[in-house]
C-alpha positions as CSV (number, residue, x, y, z in Angstrom):
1,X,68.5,77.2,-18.3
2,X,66.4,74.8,-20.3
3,X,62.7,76.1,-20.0
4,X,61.2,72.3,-21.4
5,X,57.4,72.0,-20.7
6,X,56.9,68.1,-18.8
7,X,54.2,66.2,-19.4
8,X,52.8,66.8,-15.6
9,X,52.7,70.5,-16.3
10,X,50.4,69.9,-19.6
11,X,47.9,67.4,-17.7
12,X,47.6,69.9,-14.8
13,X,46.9,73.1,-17.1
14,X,44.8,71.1,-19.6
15,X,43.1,69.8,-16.9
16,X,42.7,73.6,-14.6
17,X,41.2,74.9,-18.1
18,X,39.1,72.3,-18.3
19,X,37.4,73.1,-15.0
20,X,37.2,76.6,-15.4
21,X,35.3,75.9,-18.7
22,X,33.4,73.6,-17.1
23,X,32.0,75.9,-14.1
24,X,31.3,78.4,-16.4
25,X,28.8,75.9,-17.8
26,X,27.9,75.0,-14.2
27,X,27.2,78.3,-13.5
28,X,25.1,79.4,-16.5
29,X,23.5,76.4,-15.3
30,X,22.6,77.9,-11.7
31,X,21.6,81.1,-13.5
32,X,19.4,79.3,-15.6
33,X,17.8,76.9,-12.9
34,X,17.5,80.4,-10.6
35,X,15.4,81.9,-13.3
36,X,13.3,79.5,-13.8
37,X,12.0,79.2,-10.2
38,X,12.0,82.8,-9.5
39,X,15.1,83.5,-7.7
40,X,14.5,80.8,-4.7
41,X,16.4,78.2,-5.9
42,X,15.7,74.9,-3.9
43,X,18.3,72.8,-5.7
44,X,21.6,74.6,-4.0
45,X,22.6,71.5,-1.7
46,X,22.9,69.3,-5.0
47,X,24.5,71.7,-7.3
48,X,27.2,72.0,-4.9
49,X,27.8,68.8,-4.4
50,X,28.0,68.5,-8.1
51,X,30.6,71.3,-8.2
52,X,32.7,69.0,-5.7
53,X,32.3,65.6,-7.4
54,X,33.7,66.6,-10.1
55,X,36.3,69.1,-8.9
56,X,37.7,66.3,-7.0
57,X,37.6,63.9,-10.0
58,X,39.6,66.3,-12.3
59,X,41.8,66.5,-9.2
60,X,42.4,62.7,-9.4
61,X,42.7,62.4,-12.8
62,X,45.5,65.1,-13.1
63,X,47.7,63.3,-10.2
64,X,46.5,59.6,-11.7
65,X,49.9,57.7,-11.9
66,X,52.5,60.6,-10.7
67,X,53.4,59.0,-7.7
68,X,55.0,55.1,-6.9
69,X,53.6,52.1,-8.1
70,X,50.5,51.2,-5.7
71,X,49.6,54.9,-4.9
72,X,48.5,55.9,-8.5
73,X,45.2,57.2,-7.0
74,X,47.0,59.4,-4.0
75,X,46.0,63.1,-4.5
76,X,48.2,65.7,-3.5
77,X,46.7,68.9,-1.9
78,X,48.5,71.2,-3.9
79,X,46.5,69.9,-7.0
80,X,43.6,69.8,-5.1
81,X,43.6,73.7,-4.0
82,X,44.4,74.4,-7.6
83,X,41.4,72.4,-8.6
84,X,39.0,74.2,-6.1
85,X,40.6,78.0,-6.9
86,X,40.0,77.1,-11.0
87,X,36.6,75.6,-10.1
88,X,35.5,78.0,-8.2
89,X,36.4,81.7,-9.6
90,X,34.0,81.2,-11.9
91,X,31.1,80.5,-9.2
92,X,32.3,83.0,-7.2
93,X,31.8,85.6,-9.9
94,X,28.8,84.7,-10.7
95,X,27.4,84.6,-7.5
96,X,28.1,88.0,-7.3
97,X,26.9,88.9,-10.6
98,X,23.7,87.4,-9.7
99,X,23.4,89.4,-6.6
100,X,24.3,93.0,-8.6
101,X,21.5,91.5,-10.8
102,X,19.0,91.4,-8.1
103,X,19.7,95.1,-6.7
């Protein structure tokens, strides 16, 4: 069995890490907007649609070029869950920890 590491497999968990590192900024990010206008926070709609813009960009630049010539910007949905799980844990857990916080 030969257990070689492909080039496709290091783009998609260099770029999985990178999102995860990333919404942990974006998060501290919410926390930090939160706090400073007292828990209501009136920026939610835009900070999610941050959160997507550039979950689905990391998505695209992961699949950029696997697939035949002319489709080198097709997206495959597989990356595209992995994208949103790696994005999201960390908003999810935060969100939570915010509400614990508020008890």
């Amino acid at each position: 069995m030969d257990w070689q590491i492909s080039d496709n497999m290091i783009s998609l968990w260099a770029g999985l890490t990178g999102l995860f590192l990333i919404s942990i900024v974006h998060n501290a990010g919410v926390d930090f907007l939160r706090q400073k206008s007292h828990g209501v926070n009136p920026y939610t709609s835009l900070l999610v649609v941050l959160g997507v813009a550039y979950t689905v960009v990391a998505a695209l630049l992961i699949d950029y070029g696997k697939y035949p010539a002319g489709n080198d910007w097709f997206l495959s949905w597989q990356t595209l869950i992995m994208c949103f799980v790696a994005s999201g844990v960390p908003m999810v857990w935060g969100d939570i920890a915010r509400y614990f916080r508020g008890l």
